[in-house]
C-alpha positions in Angstrom: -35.6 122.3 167.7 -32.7 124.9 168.7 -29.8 124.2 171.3 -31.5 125.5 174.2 -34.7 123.4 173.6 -32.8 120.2 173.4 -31.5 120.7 176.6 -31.7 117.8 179.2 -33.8 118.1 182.6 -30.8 117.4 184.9 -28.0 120.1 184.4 -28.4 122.4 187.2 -28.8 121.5 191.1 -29.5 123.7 193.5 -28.6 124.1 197.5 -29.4 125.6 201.0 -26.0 125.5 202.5 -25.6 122.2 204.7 -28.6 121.0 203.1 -29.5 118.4 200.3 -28.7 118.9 196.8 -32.0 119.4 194.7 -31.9 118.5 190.9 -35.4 117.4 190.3 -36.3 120.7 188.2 -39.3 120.3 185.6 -40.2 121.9 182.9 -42.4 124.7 183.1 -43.4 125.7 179.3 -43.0 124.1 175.8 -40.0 125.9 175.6 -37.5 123.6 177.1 -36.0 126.6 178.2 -37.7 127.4 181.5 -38.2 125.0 184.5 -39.4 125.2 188.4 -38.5 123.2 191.4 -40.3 123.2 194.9 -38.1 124.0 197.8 -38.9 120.9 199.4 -37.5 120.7 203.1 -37.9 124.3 204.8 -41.3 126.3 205.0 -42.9 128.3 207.1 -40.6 131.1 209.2 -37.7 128.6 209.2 -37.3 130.2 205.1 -36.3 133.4 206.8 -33.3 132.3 208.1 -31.8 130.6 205.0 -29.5 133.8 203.9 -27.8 132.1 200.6 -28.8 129.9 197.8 -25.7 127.5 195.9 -26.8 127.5 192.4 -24.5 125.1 190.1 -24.0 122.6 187.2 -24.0 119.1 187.3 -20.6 117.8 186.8 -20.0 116.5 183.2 -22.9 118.3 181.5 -23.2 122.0 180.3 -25.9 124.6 179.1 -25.9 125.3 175.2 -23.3 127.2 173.9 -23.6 130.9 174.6 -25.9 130.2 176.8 -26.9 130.8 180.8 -29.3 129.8 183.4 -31.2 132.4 185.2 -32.2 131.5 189.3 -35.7 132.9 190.2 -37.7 132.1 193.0 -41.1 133.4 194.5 -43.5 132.9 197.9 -46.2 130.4 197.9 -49.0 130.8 200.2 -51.5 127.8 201.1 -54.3 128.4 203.0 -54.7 126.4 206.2 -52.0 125.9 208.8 -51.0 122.5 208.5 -47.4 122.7 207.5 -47.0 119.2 206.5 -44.6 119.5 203.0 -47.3 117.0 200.9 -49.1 120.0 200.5 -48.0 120.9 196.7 -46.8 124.4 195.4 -49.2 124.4 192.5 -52.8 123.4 193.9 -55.6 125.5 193.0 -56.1 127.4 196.2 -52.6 128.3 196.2 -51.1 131.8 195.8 -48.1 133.2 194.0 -45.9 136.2 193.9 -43.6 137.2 191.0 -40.4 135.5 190.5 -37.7 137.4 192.0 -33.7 137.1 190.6 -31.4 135.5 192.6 -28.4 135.2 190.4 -27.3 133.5 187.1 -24.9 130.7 185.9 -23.0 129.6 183.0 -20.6 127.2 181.6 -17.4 129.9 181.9 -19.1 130.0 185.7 -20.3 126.9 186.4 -21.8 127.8 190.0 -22.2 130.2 192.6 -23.7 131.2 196.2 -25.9 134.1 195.7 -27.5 136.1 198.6 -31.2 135.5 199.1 -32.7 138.4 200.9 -35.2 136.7 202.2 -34.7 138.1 206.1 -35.6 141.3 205.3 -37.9 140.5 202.2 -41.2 142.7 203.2 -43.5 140.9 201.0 -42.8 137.6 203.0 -42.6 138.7 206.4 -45.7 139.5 205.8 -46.3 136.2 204.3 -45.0 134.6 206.8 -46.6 136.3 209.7 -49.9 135.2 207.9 -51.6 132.5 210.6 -54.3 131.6 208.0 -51.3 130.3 205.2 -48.8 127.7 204.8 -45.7 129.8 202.7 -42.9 127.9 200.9 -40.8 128.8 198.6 -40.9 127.8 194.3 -37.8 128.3 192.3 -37.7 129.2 188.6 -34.9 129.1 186.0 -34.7 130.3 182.5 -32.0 129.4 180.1 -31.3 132.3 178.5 -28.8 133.9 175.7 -25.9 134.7 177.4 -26.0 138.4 176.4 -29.1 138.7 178.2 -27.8 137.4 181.4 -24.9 140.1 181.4 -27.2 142.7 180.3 -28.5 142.5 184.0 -25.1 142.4 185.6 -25.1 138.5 186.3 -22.1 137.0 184.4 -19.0 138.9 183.1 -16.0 140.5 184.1 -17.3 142.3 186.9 -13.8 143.5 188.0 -14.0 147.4 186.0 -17.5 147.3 186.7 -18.1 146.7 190.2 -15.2 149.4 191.2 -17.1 151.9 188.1 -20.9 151.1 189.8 -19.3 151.5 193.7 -17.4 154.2 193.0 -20.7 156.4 191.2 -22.7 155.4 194.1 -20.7 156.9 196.2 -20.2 160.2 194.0 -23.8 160.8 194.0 -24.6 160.2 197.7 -21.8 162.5 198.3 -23.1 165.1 195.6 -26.6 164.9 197.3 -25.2 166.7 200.4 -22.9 169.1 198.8 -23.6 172.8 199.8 -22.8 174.1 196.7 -20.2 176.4 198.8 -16.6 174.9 197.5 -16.8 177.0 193.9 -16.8 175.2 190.2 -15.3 171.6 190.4 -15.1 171.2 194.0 -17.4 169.5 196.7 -18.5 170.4 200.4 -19.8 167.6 202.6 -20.5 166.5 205.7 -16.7 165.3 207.2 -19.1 161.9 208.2 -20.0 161.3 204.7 -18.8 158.2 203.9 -19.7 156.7 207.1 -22.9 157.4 206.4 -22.5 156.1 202.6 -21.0 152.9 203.9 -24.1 152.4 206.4 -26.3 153.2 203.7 -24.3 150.8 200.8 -23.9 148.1 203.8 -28.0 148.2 204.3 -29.1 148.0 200.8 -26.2 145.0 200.0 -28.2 143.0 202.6 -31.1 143.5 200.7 -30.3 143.1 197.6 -26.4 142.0 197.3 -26.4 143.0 193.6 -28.3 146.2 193.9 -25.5 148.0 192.3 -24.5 145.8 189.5 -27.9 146.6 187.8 -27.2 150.3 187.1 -27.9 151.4 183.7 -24.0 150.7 182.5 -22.7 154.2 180.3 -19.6 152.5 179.0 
């Protein structure tokens, strides 16, 4: 058995934010590498207002070594409208979407409070709107090599980065406008063109706060 599969159930804990800390994750595959944890607590369209997750390690224990632990989660809709919680995630009439990414961990990085999306989520607005299901919400996590994590723009040194992934967002919004009119090497634009960029960088960071982070990376 490798490092990761020898890994013990409680490491990680998880949080809505003046809420109580959840740890009971369980395994989810022979693995010992991926496990799920019902959202117990909040259902129904009370899930749209929670805005952030707190994702974190136990104190004293730690993920394998070059390792991290990946935070999924995805919508679970019940038929019926009784919203009592002792309805479970994983009965046979239930329905699943796939798991989404909400952010990773590791031992350099021990926790974090990562964005959830879920107010402006289409997929469960509609889910929620549904007066024929009960909707709560499952969380996954995979422990995963650490190179993988960064690889999606999780964990590392986000400093160079962020300002490189920001900064080319910005270029190619701007080059989308330009007229063509300046000659070789210069730009024309709109003189409200980063206004407009910000509006348009503001509304896609509320959807997805990480949006930019998972640009193909040319360095």
């Amino acid at each position: 058995m490798n490092q990761a599969q020898q890994q013990p159930l409680q490491v990680l804990g998880v949080l809505i934010p003046g809420g109580v800390v959840h740890t009971d994750f369980v395994p989810s595959d022979l693995s010992g590498t991926k496990f799920t944890l019902a959202l117990t607590g909040i259902s129904g369209k009370d899930i749209s207002t929670v805005s952030e997750l707190v994702f974190f390690l136990l104190p004293g224990v730690s993920l394998p070594q070059d390792h991290g632990a990946m935070l999924f989660w995805q919508i679970v809709s019940t038929p019926g409208t009784n919203n009592n919680m002792s309805s479970t995630p994983f009965s046979t009439a239930a329905t699943t979407t796939e798991f989404e990414l909400v952010g990773a961990i590791a031992n350099h990085k021990p926790s974090g409070v990562f964005r959830t999306g879920w107010s402006t989520h289409d997929q469960l607005s509609s889910a929620l709107n549904s007066p024929s299901s009960t909707v709560t919400i499952n969380l996954g996590v995979s422990i995963e090599p650490l190179a993988h994590v960064q690889n999606v723009g999780m964990i590392k040194d986000k400093t160079t980065p962020v300002a490189k992934n920001i900064a080319m967002d910005l270029f190619n919004f701007m080059q989308s406008f330009d007229t063509g009119g300046g000659g070789s090497g210069n730009m024309v634009v709109p003189k409200n063109i980063f206004d407009r960029w910000m509006a348009r960088f503001e509304a896609k960071a509320r959807v997805d706060p990480n949006f930019f982070m998972k640009q193909s990376d040319e360095s």
